[in-house]
LUMSEVO-358870 format. One record per residue (C-alpha): residue number from 1; x, y, z; residue in one letter. Coordinates in steps of 0.5 Angstrom, whole numbers, m for minus. Example, Ala and Ser with C-alpha at 12.3 -4.5 7.8 and 13.67 -1.06 7.14 Angstrom:
! residues 2
{1 {25 m9 16} 'A'};
{2 {27 m2 14} 'S'};
This chain:
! residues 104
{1 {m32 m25 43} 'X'};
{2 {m35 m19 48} 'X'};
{3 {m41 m21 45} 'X'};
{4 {m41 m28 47} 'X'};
{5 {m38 m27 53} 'X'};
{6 {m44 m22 55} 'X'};
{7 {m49 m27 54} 'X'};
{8 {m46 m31 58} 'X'};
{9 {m47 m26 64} 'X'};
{10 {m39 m24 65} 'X'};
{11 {m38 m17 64} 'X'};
{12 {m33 m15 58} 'X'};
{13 {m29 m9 56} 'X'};
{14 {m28 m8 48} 'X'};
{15 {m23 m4 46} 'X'};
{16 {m23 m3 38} 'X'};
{17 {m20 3 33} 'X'};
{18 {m27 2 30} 'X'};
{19 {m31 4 36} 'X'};
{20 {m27 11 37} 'X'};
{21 {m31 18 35} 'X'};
{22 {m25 22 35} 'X'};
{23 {m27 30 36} 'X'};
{24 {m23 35 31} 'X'};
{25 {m17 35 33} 'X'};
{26 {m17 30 38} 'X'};
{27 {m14 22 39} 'X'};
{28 {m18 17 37} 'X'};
{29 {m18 14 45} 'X'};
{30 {m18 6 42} 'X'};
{31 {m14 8 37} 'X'};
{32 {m8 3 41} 'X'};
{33 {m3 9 36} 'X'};
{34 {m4 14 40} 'X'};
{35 {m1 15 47} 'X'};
{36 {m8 16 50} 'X'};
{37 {m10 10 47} 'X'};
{38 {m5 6 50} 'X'};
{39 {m6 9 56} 'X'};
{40 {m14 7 55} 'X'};
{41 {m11 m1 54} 'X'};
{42 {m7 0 60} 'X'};
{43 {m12 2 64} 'X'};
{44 {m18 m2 62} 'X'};
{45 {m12 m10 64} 'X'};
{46 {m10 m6 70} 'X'};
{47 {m18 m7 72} 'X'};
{48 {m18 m14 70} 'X'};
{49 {m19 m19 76} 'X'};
{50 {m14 m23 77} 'X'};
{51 {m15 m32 76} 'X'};
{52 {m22 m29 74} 'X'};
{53 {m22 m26 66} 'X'};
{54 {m19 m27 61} 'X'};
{55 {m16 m23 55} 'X'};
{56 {m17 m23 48} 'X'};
{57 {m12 m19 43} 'X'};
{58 {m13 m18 36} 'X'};
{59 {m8 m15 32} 'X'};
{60 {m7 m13 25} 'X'};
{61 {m4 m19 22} 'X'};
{62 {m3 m17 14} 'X'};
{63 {5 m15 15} 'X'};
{64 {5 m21 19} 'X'};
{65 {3 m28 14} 'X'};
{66 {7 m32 9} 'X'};
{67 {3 m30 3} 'X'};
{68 {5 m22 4} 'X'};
{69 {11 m24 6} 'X'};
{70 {15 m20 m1} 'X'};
{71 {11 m14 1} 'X'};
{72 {13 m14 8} 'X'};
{73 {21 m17 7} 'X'};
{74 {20 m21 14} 'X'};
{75 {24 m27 15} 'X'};
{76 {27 m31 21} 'X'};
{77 {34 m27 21} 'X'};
{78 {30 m20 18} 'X'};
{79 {24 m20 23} 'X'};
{80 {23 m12 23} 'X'};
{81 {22 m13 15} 'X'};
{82 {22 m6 10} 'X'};
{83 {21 m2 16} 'X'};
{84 {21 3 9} 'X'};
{85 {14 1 8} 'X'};
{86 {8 4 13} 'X'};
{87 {4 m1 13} 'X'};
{88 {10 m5 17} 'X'};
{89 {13 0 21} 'X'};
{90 {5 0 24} 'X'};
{91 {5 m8 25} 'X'};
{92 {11 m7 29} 'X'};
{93 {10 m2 33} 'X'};
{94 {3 m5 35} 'X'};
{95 {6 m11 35} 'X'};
{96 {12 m8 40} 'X'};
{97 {5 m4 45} 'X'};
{98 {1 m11 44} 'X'};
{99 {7 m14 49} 'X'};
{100 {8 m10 53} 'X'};
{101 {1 m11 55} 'X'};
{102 {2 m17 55} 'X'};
{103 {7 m17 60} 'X'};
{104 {3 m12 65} 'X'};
């Protein structure tokens, strides 16, 4: 998308865990997990122009879909699913930092 989007002459921010190139013992800063990550997010939709950008969030979405659905134990009355497994517990608590982006 930030491709496409640069092409076209607009100017773009790309943040992925797959870009970061943490030191040792560092944090991953586009790793959205970590709080310098998260603070990296923030800064980065705090600099958007308002009526003017646009916002594409991608987030990992295989504690989410039907088809995993045994795995991850997730239902309209059970929306957290098996929180016991990491993989669900990381899908919440990206989703829960994804909203609060949204919301800023």
């Amino acid at each position: 998308v930030s491709r496409v989007m640069r092409s076209s002459g607009r100017r773009t921010a790309s943040l992925d865990i797959m870009f970061g190139d943490p030191l040792p013992g560092k944090q991953n800063v586009m790793d959205l997990t970590t709080p310098s990550g998260f603070c990296l997010a923030l800064l980065t939709i705090l600099n958007m122009k308002f009526d003017a950008s646009f916002c594409v969030v991608g987030l990992l979405c295989s504690s989410f879909v039907s088809i995993n659905q045994a795995t991850h134990c997730r239902a309209p009355w059970f929306p957290l699913g098996d929180t016991g497994r990491p993989h669900v517990a990381l899908g919440n608590f990206l989703a829960s930092r994804v909203a609060l982006l949204i919301l800023v």
